[in-house]
Structure formats: structure tokens, C-alpha cells
C-alpha positions as CSV (number, residue, x, y, z in Angstrom):
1,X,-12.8,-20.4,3.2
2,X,-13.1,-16.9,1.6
3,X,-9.8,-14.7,1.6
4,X,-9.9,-12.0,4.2
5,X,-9.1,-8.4,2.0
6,X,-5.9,-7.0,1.9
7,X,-5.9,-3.6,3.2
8,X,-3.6,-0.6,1.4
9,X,-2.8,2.6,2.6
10,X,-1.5,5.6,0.7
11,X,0.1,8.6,2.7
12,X,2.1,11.3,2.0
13,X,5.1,9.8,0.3
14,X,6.0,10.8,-3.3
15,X,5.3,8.1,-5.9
16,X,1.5,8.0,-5.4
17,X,1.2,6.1,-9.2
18,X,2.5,2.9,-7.1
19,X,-0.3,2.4,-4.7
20,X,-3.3,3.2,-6.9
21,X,-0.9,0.9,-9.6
22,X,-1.5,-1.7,-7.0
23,X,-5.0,-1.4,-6.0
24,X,-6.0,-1.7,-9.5
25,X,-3.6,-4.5,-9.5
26,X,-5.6,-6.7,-6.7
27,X,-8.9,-5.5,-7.9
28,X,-8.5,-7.0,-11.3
29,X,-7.1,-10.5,-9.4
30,X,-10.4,-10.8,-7.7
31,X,-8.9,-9.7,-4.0
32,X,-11.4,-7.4,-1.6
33,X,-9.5,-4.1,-0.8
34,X,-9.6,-1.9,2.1
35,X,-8.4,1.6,1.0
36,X,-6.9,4.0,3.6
37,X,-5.3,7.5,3.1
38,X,-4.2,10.2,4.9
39,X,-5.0,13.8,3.6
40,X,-1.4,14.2,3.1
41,X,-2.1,11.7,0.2
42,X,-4.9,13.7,-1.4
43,X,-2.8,16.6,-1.8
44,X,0.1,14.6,-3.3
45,X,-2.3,12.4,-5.5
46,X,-3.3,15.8,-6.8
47,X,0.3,16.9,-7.6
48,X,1.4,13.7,-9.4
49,X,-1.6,12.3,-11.0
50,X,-5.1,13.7,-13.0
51,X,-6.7,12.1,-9.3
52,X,-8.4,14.1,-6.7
53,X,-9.1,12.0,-3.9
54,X,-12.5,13.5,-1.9
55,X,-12.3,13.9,2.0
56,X,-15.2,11.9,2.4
57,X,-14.9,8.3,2.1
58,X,-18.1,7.3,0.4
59,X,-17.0,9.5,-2.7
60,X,-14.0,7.9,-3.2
61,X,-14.9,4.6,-2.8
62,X,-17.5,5.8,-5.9
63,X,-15.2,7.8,-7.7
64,X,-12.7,4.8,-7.9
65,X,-14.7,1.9,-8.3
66,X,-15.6,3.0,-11.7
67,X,-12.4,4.3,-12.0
68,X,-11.3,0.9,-11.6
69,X,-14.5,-0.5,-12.9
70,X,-15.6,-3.0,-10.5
71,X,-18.8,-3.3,-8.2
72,X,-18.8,-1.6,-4.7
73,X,-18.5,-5.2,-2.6
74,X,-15.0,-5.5,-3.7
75,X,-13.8,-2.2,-2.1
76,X,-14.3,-0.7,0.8
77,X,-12.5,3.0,2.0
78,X,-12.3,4.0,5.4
79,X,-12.3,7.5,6.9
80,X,-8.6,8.8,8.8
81,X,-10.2,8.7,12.2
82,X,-12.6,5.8,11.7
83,X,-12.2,3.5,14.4
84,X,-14.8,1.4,14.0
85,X,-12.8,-0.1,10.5
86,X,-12.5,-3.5,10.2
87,X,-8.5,-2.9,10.6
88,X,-8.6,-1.2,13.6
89,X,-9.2,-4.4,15.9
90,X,-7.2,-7.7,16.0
91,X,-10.2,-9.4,15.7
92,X,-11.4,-8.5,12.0
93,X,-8.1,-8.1,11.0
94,X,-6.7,-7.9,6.9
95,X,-5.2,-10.9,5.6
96,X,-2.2,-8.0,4.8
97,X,-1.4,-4.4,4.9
98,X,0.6,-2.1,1.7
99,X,1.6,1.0,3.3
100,X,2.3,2.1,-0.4
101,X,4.2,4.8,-0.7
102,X,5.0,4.9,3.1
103,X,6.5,8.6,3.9
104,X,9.4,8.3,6.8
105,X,6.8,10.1,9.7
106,X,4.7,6.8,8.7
107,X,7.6,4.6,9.2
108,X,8.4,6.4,12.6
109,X,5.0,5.9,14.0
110,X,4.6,2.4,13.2
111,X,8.4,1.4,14.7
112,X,7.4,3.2,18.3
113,X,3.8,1.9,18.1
114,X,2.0,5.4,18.2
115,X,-1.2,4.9,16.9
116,X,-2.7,8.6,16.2
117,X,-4.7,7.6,12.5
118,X,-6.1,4.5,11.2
119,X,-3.3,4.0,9.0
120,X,-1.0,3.7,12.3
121,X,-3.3,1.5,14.1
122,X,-4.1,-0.7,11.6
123,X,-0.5,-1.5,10.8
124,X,0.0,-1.7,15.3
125,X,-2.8,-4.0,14.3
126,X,-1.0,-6.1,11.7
127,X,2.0,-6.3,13.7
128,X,0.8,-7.6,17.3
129,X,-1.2,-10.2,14.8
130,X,1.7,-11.3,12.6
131,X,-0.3,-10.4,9.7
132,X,2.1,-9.4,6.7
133,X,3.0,-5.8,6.6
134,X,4.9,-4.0,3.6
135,X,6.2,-0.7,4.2
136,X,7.0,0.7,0.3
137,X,8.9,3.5,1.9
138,X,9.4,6.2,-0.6
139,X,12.6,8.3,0.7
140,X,16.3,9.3,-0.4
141,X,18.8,9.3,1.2
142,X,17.9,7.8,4.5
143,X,18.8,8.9,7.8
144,X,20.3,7.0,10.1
145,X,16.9,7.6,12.2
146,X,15.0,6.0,9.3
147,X,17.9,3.1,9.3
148,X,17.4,2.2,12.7
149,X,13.2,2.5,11.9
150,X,13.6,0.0,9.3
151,X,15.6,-2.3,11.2
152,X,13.2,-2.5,14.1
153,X,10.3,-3.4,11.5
154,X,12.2,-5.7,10.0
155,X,13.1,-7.4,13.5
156,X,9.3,-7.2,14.0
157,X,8.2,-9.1,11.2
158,X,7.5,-6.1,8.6
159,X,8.7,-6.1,5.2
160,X,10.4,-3.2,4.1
161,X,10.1,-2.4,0.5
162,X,11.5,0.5,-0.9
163,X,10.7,1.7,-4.3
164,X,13.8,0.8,-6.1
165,X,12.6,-0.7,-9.4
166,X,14.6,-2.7,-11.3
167,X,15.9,-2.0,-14.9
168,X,16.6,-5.8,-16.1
169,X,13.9,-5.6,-18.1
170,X,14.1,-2.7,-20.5
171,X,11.2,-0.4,-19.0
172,X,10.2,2.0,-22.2
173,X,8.3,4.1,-19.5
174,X,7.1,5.2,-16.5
175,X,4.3,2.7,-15.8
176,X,7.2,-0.2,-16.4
177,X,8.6,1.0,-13.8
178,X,5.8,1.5,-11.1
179,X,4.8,-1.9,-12.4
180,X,8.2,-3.5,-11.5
181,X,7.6,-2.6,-8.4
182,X,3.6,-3.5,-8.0
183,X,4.7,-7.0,-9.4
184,X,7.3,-7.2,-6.5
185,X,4.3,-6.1,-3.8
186,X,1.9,-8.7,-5.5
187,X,4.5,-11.5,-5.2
188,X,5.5,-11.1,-1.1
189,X,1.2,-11.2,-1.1
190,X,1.2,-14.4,-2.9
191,X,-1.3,-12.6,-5.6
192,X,-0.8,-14.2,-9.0
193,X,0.3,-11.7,-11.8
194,X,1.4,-11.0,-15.2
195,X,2.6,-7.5,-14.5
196,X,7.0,-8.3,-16.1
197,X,9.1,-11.0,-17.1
198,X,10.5,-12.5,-14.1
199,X,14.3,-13.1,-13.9
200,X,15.8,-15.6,-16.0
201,X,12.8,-15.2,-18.0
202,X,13.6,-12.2,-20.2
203,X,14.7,-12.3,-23.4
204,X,12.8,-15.5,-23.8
């Protein structure tokens, strides 16, 4: 049986290098992705990387398959208001959804169910299907509103994620780090990886 894709979404969060770390990531594994951004995300993606992510979908689905080097079947980007995405219907849903970084309005849209983007529907989607769904929420220090947000998803059958890297194993720099936390992402999808050491294994 072929492996539905796993569908990731970038908004507006800070920490951008994780979710493109983590496309890459399932690209080179062999996974389908389906890409989703908001437009908040272009602008930080332009702040915090040498990446401009186009409006239009069909140029970034060019720009970053040769970015990332692999043919145009194994990604596919969809448009903010596309409702005719794959994602946006329980009945073609993703095998999983990476909101990664996931900004707190993200987080407060998906806990009340208001579905005003593709990127808020398809996780309503994920949820009502009990299809895995990461929030890699991107946010310090947390309100007690964005407490009681992650508590609901959590009750609901999300995974909340936030991007705390670990230190255990000596990161030299800043892609250790992002990678830390892309190898934790890949685990919970059951995606094999050689991204760190795991624990117990360093120093080996």
C-alpha cells in the first residue's frame, strides 16, 4: 500500500530553519510532502534565512524542489485559500501534519476549531480523523491562554512539540540544534533517520 504524504505547514513563528530542516529531512527519506504556508511565513523565512518564498504556489514548489533536489511528484504546495487541497477534506486526508514552527494565533485557531486558511483546516481535518498532528510551537514564555490551548490539543489527540532542543549531545552549531529537534519530529512520524546520537548512545 503506498504511504499517504505527510503534510507540513510553516507559519509565522520564529525558527523558520526547523520546518524547511524537516522538509528536506522527509524528502531525502523518500516521503511525498505537502507544503503549506501562510504569508506571515514568507516574510519571516526572509528575515531568518537567504529564502524567499514566492506567493504563488507553483514557484515555490519549483524554487524548492531543486533546492532540495528532487523531481516535482514528491512535493506538492498548496495556495493559503486553496480549498480544493487534498488536506482540506477527510476523505484525502495526510498520513500526518507538522505545523513547524507553529506561532501561538495558530495554536489558538486549531484548539477552538476556526478554520479561516488551509493551514487551520487541514489540521480541523487531522484532528476529527485522528490523523497525527505536531504543533512545533515556537513561543516564550507562555501565557496561561497558550497553556490552556496546549492542553486542549493535547486532550484531543495532538502532539505538542515545542522547540526546546536538547544539549546532550555537544551541538558545535546552529544546524545541530534545529536538527535535534527535526530528529525528534521524524521519530513521533515513525520516519527513519540518522539526523544525532540517540540517548545512551553518545559517546559511543
Amino acid at each position: 500500500m503506498k504511504e499517504r504524504p505527510i503534510a507540513v505547514a510553516l507559519t509565522g513563528a520564529s525558527g523558520i530553519q526547523y520546518g524547511l530542516r524537516l522538509i528536506e529531512c522527509l524528502l531525502q527519506s523518500g516521503r511525498e510532502v505537502q507544503l503549506l504556508y501562510s504569508q506571515a511565513a514568507q516574510v519571516v523565512a526572509a528575515m531568518e534565512t537567504d529564502l524567499n518564498l514566492p506567493t504563488a504556489a507553483a514557484e515555490t514548489r519549483q524554487m524548492l524542489c531543486e533546492r532540495f533536489q528532487v523531481g516535482k511528484d514528491r512535493l506538492q504546495v498548496y495556495g493559503r485559500q486553496q480549498w480544493t487541497a487534498p488536506v482540506a477534506s477527510g476523505s484525502n486526508p495526510s498520513e500526518a501534519l507538522v505545523i513547524c514552527p507553529c506561532t501561538t494565533g495558530t495554536l489558538a485557531s486549531v484548539a477552538q476549531g476556526i478554520c479561516e486558511d488551509l493551514i487551520d483546516r487541514a489540521a480541523d481535518v487531522a484532528l476529527k480523523e485522528r490523523r497525527r498532528l505536531i504543533l512545533v510551537v515556537r513561543e516564550t514564555p507562555l501565557s496561561a491562554v497558550h497553556l490552556e490551548n496546549m492542553l486542549k490539543l493535547s486532550r484531543a489527540g495532538a502532539v505538542i512539540m515545542p522547540a526546546n532542543p536538547g544539549f546532550y549531545h555537544r551541538p558545535e552549531r546552529v544546524s545541530d540544534l534545529v536538527d535535534f529537534m527535526v530528529a525528534r519530529i521524524m521519530d513521533h512520524l515513525g520516519v527513519d533517520h540518522e539526523l544525532m546520537p540517540r540517548w545512551g548512545e553518545v559517546g559511543d
